[in-house]
Each structure stands twice: as C-alpha cells, then as structure tokens.
N, C-alpha and C positions, 0 to 999 in steps of 0.2 A: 415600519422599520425596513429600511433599504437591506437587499443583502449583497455580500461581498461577492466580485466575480466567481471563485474560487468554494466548494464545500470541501471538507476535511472530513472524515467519516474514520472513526478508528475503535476496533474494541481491545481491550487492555485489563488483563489481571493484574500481572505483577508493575503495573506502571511504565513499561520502558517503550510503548509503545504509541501511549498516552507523551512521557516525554520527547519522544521524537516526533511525533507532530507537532509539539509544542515548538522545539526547533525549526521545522520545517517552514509551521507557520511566520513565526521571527526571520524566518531567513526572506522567504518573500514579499513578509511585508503584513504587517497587522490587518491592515485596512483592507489587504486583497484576500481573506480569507477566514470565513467561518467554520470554528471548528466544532464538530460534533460526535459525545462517545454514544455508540450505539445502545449502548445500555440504556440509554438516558433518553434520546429521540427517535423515533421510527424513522428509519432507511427510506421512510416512501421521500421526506424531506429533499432528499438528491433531483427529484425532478425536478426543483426548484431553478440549477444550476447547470451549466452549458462545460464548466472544466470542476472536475471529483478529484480527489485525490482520498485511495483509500489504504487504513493502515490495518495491517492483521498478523499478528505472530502466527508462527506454529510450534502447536504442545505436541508433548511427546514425541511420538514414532508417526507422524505427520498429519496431527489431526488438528481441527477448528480452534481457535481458541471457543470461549463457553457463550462469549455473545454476538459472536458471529454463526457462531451453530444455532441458537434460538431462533435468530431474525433468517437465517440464509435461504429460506420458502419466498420469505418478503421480499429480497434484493426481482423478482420474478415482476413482481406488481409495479417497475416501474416500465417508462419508456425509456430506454438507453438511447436510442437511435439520434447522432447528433452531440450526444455528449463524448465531448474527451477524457478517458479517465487515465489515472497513474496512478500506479499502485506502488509501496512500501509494506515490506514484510520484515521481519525480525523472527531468528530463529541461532540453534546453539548446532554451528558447522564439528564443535570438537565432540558435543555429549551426544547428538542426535544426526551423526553425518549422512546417516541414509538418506534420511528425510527434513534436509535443509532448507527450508520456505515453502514447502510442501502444501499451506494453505494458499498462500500468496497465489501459486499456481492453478491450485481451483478456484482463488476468486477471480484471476483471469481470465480461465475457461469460462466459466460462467456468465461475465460480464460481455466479454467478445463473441459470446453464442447469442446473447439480447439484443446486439448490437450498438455497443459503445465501441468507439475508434481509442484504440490504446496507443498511451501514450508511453514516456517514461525510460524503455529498455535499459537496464543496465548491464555491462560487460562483467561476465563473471572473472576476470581476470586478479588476481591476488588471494581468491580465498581457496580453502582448500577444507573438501566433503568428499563425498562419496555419490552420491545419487541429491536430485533435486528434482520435483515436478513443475519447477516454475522455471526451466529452463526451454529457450524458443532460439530459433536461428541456427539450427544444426549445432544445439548446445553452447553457444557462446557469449549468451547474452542471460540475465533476467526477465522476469517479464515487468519487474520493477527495481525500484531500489532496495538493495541488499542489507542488510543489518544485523548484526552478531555483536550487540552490548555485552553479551556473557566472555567473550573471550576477546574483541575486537573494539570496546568502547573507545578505544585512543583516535580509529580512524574516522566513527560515523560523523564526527563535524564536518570536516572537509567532505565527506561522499556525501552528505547532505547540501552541503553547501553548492558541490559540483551538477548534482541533479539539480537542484533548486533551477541553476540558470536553464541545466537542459529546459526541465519543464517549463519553465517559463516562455525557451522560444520553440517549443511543441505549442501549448494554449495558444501561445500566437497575443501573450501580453505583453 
C-alpha cells in the first residue's frame, strides 16, 4: 500500500477534533493525506512521512487531551529531523481563556526540541483569551492553526481552508 505524501495524526474525545482533520483532509485533497487517530495507531507510523500534520485539543486548564498524554513518551522514539510538521489545536478561548491551545504549544515544543522544522504559524489576530502557551513571534502568531468550535464554529471553515493553502506552499506541494 502506497502512502499519501501527507500523515494526519490527531487524538479526539469529543469528536471536533477528529472532525477538523476530516476537513483539513477534504480541503487538501484525499489522495494527499493519510489520516490517523492515535488511539488507534502508534505515533511511531509518522516516520513514515516527510510533511505531519498534527491535531490536539486542550482540556481543561491546559492539559493533554487523554491520548495524546498516553502516547506523548512515544512522539521521543521517532526521527523528526527533516520532517515538516504543522500543527492544529482546538480549544474554548471563552470557558478556558488562560489556557487557550495550551497543548498545541507543548506539542510544538516538543516536536521542535526533536528536530522537526515547523510549519503552519497562524496569526492570533481576531480571537480573544487571556494567556496561551502556543503562542511564538513575540506573541503574535500560533504555532498552528487556531480552532474554537465551542464558541467560533462559523469561522473554522475558512481558517481551515486559509491554512490549508499556507500549508500546502510551506510542504512545498
């Protein structure tokens, strides 16, 4: 089985997380991208692939979601070096503004300490929190795509749609 330029790598409780890869994927194209939930496949599967994209909410007051905290020892056991990653986060800017993407942010740190080249940045311009640990560039950016289906669903098509193209001419497809 051939794989898709493109891994998708996302863990999802409540689903919206799961559904916005599912968009992400559709927007760039079926055939460029395998998607996979962590719960399901071991994270070593990314070394497979040259451009990741990874999705991860944050619960509560800025913590992991539940399968990204099982596996997150694992993300250590691959080779990053050379792969481009982009990451997607989902989190609630009105119920949890301290800590809005707060994972998203650790799985950047972490990924960029292995040596994956980040992709993605998104401008945090229109939303409104309080504190975020996934903020980079003297606070003015994401370190991925931003996402707040609890209070913001009307806009993530278009910001999906918008990164979609970034990423695409980051990868360099």
């Amino acid at each position: 089985m051939s794989k898709a330029p493109i891994a998708l790598f996302y863990g999802s409780s409540t689903c919206y997380t799961e559904m916005a890869g599912d968009k992400i994927r559709q927007t760039l194209g079926e055939h460029l991208v395998d998607v996979y939930n962590i719960a399901e496949t071991p994270i070593i599967e990314a070394q497979f692939y040259g451009c990741i994209i990874l999705g991860i909410p944050t619960w509560d007051y800025g913590e992991l979601q539940e399968d990204w905290d099982e596996i997150w020892d694992d993300i250590d056991d691959i080779d990053w070096q050379g792969k481009k990653v982009a990451l997607y986060g989902l989190g609630d800017q009105i119920g949890y503004p301290e800590w809005f993407l707060d994972a998203m942010g650790y799985l950047h740190t972490k990924v960029a300490k292995l040596g994956a080249t980040p992709c993605g940045y998104w401008p945090n311009e229109g939303y409104e929190f309080e504190a975020s640990k996934a903020l980079i560039n003297n606070d003015t950016q994401f370190v991925g795509l931003a996402l707040d289906d609890e209070n913001e669903f009307d806009l993530s098509e278009q910001r999906i749609q918008s990164w979609c193209e970034q990423i695409t001419r980051e990868f360099g497809l």
